[in-house]
C-alpha positions as CSV (number, residue, x, y, z in Angstrom):
1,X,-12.5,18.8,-12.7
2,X,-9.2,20.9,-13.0
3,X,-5.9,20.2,-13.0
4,X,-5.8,21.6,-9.7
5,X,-8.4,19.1,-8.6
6,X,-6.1,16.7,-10.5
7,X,-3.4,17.6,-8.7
8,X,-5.0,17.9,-4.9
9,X,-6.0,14.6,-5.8
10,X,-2.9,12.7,-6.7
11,X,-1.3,14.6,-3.9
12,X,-3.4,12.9,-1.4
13,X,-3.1,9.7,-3.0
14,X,0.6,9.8,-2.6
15,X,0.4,11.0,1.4
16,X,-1.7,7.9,1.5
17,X,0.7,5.3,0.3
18,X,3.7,6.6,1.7
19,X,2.1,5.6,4.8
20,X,1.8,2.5,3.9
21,X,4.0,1.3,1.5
22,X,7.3,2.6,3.3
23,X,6.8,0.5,6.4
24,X,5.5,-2.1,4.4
25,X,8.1,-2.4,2.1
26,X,11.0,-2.6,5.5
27,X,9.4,-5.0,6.6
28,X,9.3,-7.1,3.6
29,X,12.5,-7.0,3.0
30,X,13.3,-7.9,7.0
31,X,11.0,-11.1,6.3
32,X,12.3,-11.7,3.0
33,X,15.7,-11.9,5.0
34,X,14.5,-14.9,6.8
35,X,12.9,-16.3,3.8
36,X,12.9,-20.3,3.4
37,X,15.4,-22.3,1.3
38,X,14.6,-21.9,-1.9
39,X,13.2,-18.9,-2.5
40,X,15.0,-15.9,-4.1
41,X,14.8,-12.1,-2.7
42,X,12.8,-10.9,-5.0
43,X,10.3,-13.3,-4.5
44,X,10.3,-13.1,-0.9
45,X,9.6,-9.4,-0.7
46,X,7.0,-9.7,-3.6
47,X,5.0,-12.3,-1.4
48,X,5.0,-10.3,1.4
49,X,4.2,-7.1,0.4
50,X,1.2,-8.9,-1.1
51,X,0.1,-9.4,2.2
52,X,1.7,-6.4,3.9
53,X,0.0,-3.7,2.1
54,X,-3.5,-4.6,3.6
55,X,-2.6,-5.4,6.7
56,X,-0.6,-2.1,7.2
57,X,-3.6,-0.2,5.5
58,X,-6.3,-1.8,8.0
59,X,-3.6,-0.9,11.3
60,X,-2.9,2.6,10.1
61,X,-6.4,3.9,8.9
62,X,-9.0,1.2,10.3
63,X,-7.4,1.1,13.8
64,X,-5.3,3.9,14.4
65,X,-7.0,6.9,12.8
66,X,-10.2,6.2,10.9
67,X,-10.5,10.0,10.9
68,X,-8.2,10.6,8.7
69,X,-11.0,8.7,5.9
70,X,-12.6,12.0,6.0
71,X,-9.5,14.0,4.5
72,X,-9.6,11.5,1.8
73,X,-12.9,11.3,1.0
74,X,-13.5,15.2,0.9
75,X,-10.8,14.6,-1.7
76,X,-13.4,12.4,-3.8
77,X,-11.8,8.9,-2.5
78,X,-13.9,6.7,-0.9
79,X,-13.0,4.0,1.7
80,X,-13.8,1.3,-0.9
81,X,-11.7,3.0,-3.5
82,X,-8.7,3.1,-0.7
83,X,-9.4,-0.2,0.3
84,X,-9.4,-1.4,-3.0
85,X,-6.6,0.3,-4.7
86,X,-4.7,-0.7,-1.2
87,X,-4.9,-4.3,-2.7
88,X,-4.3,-4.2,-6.4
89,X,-1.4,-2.0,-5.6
90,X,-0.1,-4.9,-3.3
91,X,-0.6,-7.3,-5.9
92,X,0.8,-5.3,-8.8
93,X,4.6,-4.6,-6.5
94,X,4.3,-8.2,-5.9
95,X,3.5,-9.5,-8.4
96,X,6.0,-7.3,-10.6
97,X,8.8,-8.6,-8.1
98,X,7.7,-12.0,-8.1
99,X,7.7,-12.5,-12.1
100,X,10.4,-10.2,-13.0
């Protein structure tokens, strides 16, 4: 591969998270607004956009437009690869906000 390749790829790796982690992200923060006694901001967004990143990923490509898997795959990314860089992703941001 080239750096264009490099670049088409990481291009299409960024369309696919803004999808996902902007929406995700609002609503974390909405959630983390109503978060129980106890338990900072931080943490409150962190734990939700644990579970949030999957859950929007699964609504907006499983549901909505499983099509759009084609676009990425022709890009060399798999729907496993998605799926699974979906969840570290959601567990690295959380994680990062929870411990930090």
């Amino acid at each position: 591969m080239n750096d264009k390749d490099d670049m088409r790829i990481l291009r299409g790796i960024y369309f696919f998270y803004t999808k996902l982690i902007v929406p995700s992200l609002a609503l974390s923060i909405l959630i983390a607004y109503f978060r129980p006694a106890g338990l900072d901001w931080k943490t409150g967004i962190g734990i939700s956009l644990i579970f949030l990143l999957p859950v929007f990923h699964y609504f907006s490509y499983e549901l909505r437009s499983p099509q759009e898997y084609y676009f990425y795959h022709n890009l060399g990314l798999s729907r496993p690869i998605l799926w699974l860089s979906t969840i570290m992703i959601g567990l690295i941001f959380g994680l990062a906000l929870i411990l930090i």
